[in-house]
C-alpha positions as CSV (number, residue, x, y, z in Angstrom):
1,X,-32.4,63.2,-38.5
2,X,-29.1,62.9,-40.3
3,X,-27.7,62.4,-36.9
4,X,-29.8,60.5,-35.1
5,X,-29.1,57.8,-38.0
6,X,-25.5,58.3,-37.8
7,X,-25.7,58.0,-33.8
8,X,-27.9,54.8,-34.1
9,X,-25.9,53.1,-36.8
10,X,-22.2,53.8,-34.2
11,X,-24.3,52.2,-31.6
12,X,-24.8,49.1,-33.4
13,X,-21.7,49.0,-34.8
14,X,-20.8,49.2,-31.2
15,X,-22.9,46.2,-29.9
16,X,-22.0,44.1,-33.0
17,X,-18.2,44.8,-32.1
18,X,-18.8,43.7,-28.1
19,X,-21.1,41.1,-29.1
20,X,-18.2,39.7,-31.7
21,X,-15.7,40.3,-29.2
22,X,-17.5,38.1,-26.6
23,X,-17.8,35.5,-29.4
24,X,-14.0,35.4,-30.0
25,X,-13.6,34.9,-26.1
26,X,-16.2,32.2,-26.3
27,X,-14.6,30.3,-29.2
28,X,-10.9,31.0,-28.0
29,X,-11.9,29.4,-24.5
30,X,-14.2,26.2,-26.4
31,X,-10.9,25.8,-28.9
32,X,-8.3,25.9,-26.1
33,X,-9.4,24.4,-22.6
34,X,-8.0,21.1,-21.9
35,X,-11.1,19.5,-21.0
36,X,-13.3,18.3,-23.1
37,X,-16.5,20.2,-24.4
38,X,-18.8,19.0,-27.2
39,X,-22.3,19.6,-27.9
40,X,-24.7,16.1,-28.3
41,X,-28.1,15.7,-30.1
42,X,-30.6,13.3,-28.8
43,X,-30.3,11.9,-32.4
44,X,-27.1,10.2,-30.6
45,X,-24.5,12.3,-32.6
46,X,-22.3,15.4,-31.7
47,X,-23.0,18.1,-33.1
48,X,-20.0,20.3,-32.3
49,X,-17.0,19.3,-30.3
50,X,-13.8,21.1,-28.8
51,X,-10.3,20.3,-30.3
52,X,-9.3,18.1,-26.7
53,X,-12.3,15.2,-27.3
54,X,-10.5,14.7,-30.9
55,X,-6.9,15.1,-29.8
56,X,-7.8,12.6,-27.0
57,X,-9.9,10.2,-29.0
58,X,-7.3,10.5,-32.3
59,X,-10.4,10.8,-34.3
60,X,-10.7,14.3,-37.1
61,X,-13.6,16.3,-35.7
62,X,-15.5,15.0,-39.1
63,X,-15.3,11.2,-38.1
64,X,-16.6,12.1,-34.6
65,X,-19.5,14.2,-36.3
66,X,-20.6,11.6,-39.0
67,X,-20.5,8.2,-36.5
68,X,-23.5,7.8,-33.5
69,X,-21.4,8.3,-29.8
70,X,-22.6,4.8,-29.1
71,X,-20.1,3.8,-31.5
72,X,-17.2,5.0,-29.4
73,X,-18.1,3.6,-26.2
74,X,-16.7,0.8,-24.6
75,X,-19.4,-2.3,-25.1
76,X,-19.7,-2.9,-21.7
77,X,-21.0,1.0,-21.0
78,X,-23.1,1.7,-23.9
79,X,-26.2,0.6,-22.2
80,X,-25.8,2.4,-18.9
81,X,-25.0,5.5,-20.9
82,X,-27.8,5.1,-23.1
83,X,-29.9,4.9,-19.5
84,X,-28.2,8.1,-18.2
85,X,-28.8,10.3,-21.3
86,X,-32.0,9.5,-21.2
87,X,-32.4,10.5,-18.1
88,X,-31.5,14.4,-19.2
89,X,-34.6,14.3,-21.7
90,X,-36.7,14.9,-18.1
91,X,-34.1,17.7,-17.1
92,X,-31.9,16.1,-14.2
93,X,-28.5,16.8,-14.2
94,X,-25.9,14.5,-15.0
95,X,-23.2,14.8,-12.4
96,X,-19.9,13.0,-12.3
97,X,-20.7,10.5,-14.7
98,X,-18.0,8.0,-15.6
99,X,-17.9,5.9,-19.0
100,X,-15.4,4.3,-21.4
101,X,-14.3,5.6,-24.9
102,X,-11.7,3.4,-27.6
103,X,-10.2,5.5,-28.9
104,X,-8.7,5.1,-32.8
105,X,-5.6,3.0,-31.9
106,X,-7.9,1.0,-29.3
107,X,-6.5,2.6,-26.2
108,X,-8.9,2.6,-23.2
109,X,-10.4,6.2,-21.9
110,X,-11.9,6.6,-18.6
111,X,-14.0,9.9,-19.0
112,X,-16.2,11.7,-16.3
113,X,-18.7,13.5,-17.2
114,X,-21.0,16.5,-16.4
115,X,-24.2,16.8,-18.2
116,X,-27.4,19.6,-18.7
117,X,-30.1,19.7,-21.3
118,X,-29.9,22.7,-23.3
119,X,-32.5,25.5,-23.6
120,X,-34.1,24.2,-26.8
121,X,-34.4,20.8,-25.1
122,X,-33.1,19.1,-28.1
123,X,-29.5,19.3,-27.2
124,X,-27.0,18.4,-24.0
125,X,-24.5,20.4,-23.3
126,X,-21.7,18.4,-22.0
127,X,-18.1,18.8,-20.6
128,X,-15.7,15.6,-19.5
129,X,-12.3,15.5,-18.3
130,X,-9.5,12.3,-18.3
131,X,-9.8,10.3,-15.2
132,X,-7.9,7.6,-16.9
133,X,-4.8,7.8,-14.4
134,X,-6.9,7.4,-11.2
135,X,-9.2,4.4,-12.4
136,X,-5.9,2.6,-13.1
137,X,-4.8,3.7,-9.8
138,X,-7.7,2.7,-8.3
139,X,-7.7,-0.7,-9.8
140,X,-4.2,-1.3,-8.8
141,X,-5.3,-0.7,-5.2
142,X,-7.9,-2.8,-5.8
143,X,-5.5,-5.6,-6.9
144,X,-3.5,-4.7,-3.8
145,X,-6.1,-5.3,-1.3
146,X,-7.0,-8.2,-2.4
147,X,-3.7,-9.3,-2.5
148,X,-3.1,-8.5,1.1
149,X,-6.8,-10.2,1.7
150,X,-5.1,-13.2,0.3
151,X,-2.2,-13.4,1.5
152,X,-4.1,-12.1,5.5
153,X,-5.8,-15.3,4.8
154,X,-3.4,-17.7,4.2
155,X,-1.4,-16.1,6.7
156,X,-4.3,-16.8,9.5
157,X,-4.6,-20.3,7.8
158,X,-0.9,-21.0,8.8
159,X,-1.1,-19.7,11.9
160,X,-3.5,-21.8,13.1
161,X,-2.2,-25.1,11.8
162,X,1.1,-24.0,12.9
163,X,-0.5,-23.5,16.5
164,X,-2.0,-26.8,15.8
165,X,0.8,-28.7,15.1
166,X,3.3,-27.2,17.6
167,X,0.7,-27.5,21.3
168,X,1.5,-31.2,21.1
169,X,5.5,-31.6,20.5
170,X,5.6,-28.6,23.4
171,X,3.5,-29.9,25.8
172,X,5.4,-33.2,25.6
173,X,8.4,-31.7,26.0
174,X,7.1,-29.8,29.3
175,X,5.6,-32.8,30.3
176,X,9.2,-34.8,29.5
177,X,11.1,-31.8,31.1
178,X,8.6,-32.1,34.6
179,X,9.4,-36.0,34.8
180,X,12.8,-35.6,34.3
181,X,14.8,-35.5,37.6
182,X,18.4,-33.2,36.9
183,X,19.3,-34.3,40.1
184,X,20.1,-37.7,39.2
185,X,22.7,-36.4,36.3
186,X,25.9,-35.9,37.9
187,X,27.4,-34.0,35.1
188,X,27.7,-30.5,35.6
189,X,27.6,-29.2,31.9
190,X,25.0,-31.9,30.9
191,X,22.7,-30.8,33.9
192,X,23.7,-27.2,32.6
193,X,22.5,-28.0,28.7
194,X,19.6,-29.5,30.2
195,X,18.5,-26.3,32.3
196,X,19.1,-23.9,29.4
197,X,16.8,-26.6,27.1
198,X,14.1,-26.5,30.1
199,X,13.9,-23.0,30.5
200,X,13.8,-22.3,26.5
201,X,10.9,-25.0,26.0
202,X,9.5,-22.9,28.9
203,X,9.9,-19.6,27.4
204,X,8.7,-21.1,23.9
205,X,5.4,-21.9,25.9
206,X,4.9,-18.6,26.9
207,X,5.5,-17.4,23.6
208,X,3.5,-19.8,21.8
209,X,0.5,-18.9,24.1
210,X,1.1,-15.3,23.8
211,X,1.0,-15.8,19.9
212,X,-2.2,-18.2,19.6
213,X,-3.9,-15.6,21.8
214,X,-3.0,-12.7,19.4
215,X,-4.0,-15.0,16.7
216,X,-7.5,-14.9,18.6
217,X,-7.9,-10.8,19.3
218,X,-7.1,-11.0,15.4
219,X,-10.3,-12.2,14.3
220,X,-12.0,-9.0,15.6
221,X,-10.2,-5.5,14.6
222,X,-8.7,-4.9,17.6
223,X,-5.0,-5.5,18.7
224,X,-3.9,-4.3,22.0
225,X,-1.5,-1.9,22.6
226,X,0.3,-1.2,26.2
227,X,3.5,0.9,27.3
228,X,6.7,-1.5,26.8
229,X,10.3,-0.7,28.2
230,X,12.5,-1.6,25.1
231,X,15.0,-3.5,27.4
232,X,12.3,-5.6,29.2
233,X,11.2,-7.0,25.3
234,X,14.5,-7.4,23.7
235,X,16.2,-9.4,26.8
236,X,13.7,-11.7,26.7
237,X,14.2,-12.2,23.1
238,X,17.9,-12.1,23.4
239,X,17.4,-15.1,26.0
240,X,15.6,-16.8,23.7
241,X,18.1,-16.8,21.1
242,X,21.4,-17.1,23.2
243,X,22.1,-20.5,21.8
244,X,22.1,-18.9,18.0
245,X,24.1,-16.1,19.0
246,X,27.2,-17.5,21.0
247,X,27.3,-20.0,18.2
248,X,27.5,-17.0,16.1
249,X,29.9,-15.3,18.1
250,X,27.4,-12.4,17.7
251,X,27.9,-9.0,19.4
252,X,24.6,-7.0,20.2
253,X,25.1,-2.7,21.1
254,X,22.1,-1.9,22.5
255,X,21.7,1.9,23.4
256,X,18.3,2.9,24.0
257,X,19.3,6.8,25.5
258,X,17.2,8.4,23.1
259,X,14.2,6.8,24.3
260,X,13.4,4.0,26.4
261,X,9.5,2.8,26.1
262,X,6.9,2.2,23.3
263,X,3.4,2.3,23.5
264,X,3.2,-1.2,21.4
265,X,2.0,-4.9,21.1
266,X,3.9,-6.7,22.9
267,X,3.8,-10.0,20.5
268,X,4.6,-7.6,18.2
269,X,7.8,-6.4,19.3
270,X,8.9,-9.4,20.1
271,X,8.4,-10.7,16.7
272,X,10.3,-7.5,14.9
273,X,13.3,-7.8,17.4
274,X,13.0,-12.1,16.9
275,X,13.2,-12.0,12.7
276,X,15.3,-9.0,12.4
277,X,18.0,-10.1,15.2
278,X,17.8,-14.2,13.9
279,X,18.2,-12.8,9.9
280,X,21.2,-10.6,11.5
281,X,22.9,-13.9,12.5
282,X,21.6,-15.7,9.5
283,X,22.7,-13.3,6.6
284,X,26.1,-12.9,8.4
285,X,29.2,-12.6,6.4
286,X,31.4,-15.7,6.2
287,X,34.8,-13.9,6.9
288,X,33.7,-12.4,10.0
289,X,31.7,-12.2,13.0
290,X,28.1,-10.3,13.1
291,X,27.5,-7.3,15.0
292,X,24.1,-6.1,15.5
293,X,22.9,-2.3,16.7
294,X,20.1,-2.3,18.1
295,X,19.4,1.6,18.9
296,X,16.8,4.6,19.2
297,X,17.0,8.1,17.7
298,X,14.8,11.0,17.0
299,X,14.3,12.5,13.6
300,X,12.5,15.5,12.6
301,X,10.7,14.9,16.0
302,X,10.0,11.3,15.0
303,X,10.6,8.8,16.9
304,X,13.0,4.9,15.5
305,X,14.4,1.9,16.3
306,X,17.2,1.2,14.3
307,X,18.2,-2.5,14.3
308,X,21.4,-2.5,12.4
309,X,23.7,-5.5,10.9
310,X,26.9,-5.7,9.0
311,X,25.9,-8.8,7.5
312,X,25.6,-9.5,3.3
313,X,22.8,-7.3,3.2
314,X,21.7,-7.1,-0.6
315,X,20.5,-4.9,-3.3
316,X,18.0,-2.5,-2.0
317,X,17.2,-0.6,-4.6
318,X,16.9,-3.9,-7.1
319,X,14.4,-5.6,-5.0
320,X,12.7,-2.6,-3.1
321,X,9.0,-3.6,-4.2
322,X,9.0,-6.8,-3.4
323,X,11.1,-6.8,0.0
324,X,8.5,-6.6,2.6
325,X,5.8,-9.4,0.5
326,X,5.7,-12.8,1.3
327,X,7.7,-15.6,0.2
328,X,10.0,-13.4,-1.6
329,X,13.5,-14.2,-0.4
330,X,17.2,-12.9,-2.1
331,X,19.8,-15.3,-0.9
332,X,19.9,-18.9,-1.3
333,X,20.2,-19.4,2.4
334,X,18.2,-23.1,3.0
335,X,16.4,-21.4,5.8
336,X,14.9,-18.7,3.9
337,X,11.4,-18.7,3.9
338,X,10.3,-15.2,2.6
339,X,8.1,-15.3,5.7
340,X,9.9,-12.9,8.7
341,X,10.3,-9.7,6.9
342,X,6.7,-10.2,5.6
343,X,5.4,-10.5,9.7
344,X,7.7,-7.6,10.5
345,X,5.8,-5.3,7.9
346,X,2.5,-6.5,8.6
347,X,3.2,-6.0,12.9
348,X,4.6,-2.6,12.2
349,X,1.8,-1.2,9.5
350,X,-0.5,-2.8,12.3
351,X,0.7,-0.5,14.9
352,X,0.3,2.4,12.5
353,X,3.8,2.8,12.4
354,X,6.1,2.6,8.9
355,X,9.7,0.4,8.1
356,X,12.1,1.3,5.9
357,X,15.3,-0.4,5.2
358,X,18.5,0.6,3.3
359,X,20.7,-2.5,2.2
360,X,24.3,-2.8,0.0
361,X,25.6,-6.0,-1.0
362,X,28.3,-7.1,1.4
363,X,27.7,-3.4,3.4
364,X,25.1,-4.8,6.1
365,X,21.3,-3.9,6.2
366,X,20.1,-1.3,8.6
367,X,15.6,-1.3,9.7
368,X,14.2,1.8,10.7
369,X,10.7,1.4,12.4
370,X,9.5,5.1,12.6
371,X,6.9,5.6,15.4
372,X,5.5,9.2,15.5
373,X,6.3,11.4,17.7
C-alpha cells in the first residue's frame, strides 16, 4: 500500500512538474512575443495584457487595467469598435480588424486586430500587431494619386485649350503659306527661309493633329502602341528643330547599333526625343557648343535609350524627388516651364517603361528610358 502511495504521489509530482513546465512556456511566450496579446472583459476593461501593448501604448500595465479601452481609442473609432466587439458576444470571429490607439505622449497607433470569444463567454481573447507604417504608407499613396489625378487633370485641361488656341494661328498660316506665290520672290535665300518656314508650319500641322488625336484616345484607357524604327522618329524631330540647332551649333551622335526599333507611341517618342533634345540646346553651357548622344544599349538584358548632353546639367541628387513633377524647374532659364520633363515621365510610365537620369552641375545630364527586354 506503502508503494502504491509513493508511486501515486511521483506521478503527480510528475504531472504538476509538466503541467508547470508548460505554464512557464505559456507565460515566457505571452511576456516575450512582439505582438500584442491581452485578454478583454465585456465590462470594457483588460484584464491581463502582454508587456508589447504597454511598451507600445507607454502606459504601466496598471493604468491600462484600471481605465475602460474605450478610453484609448482614437474618437473617431470608438464607435465602430464598440459595434465590432459586440459582434463577438454572438461568437463570430473578428478578423483583421483595424482601429486607432493614443498612446501616452499622443502619438497615433494603427493596430489590426484578431479577435475570439473565450470559452467562458465572458472574455475575448485578442492578439494585434503595428500596422502603423503601412497606413502612413498607404495614405501617402493616397496623397500621390490624387496628386497625379490633379495634376492628369489640369494637364488634359491645358491640352485642350492649347489645341484650342493653336488650330486657328496654324491654319492661317497654311492658309497664308497656300496663297503665297515663292515664285514671284526672286531672292534665292529669302525663297529658301520661306520654304524651310512652309514646310515646318507643315510638319507643325501634322504634329498638332497627331497630338489632338492622342489627346482624344486619352479619354478612354487605351494608347496605341506600334513598331517604330528609332531613326524614322528622331529625323523627323531633328527636322523639326534644325533652326534651334544650327543656331546652336549643336552636334547630335546618333548610334542606334544596339537596337534599332521600339514597339512605342509614336506621339510619344516624338515628344521624349522633342523636350529632351530642345532642353539639350537650352541648358547648354555658355563657353561651348552642345553635343547631344542620342544612343541604345542593353543592360542586364534590358533594353535603353540614352539621350546624353554635356550641357549645365544640375544637382541630381538635391532635387531627385521633385525632378520629373510639374512646374518644378532648377535654372532660371526664361523659358523654363517645369512642363517637358513632367510629359517625358508621364509618356514613358505610360508605356510601362521607367526613366532615370543622372545629372552634375556643369558635367552634362544623361536620360535612360529602360524598356524591357
Amino acid at each position: 500500500m506503502d508503494d502504491v502511495n509513493a508511486r501515486l504521489q511521483e506521478s503527480i509530482v510528475e504531472i504538476s512538474r509538466k503541467q508547470f513546465e508548460k505554464f512557464l512556456q505559456l507565460e515566457t511566450f505571452f511576456n516575450c512575443t512582439p505582438d500584442l496579446l491581452c485578454i478583454a472583459g465585456f465590462d470594457g476593461y483588460f484584464k491581463r495584457i502582454n508587456p508589447a501593448v504597454a511598451n507600445l501604448l507607454e502606459f504601466t500595465e496598471e493604468e491600462l487595467l484600471q481605465h475602460p479601452i474605450q478610453s484609448f481609442i482614437h474618437s473617431d473609432d470608438k464607435l465602430i469598435t464598440k459595434t465590432e466587439r459586440d459582434k463577438l458576444k454572438d461568437g463570430q470571429r473578428l478578423l483583421n480588424f483595424e482601429n486607432r490607439y493614443i498612446t501616452k505622449t499622443g502619438k497615433i497607433i494603427w493596430l489590426s486586430w484578431t479577435s475570439i470569444l473565450a470559452s467562458d463567454k465572458n472574455h475575448i481573447y485578442a492578439i494585434a500587431k503595428n500596422v502603423t507604417t503601412k497606413k502612413k504608407l498607404e495614405e501617402e499613396k493616397n496623397i500621390l494619386l490624387n496628386e497625379i489625378a490633379k495634376a492628369n487633370h489640369d494637364l488634359k485641361h491645358f491640352a485642350r485649350a492649347t489645341s484650342h488656341d493653336l488650330r486657328s494661328p496654324i491654319n492661317n498660316l497654311i492658309a497664308l503659306f497656300e496663297l503665297l506665290d515663292t515664285e514671284k520672290i526672286t531672292d534665292n535665300e529669302t525663297k529658301q527661309f520661306v520654304q524651310i518656314l512652309q514646310s515646318s508650319t507643315y510638319q507643325l500641322k501634322t504634329t498638332f493633329d497627331n497630338y489632338v488625336e492622342d489627346l482624344k484616345s486619352k479619354e478612354g484607357l487605351f494608347v496605341s502602341k506600334e513598331t517604330l524604327m528609332l531613326d524614322d522618329v528622331l529625323s523627323k524631330v531633328l527636322d523639326s528643330v534644325q533652326h534651334l540647332l544650327n543656331q546652336a551649333h549643336a552636334k547630335v551622335l546618333i548610334n542606334f547599333s544596339a537596337f534599332s526599333n521600339v514597339y512605342f507611341n509614336k506621339t510619344y517618342l516624338e515628344s521624349i526625343f522633342l523636350n529632351l533634345i530642345t532642353n539639350a540646346i537650352k541648358y547648354a553651357k555658355t563657353d561651348g557648343y552642345p553635343q547631344i548622344n542620342i544612343y541604345t544599349q542593353v543592360e542586364n538584358q534590358i533594353k535603353q535609350i540614352i539621350i546624353q548632353d554635356n550641357g549645365i546639367g544640375f544637382d541630381a541628387d538635391k532635387v531627385k524627388d521633385k525632378i520629373f513633377r510639374i512646374h518644378q524647374t532648377f535654372h532660371n532659364h526664361p523659358d523654363a516651364k517645369g512642363i517637358g520633363l513632367y510629359l517625358v515621365h508621364t509618356h514613358v510610365l505610360e508605356m510601362g517603361a521607367k526613366i532615370t537620369v543622372h545629372s552634375e552641375i556643369n558635367r552634362g545630364t544623361t536620360f535612360k528610358i529602360h524598356l524591357g527586354n
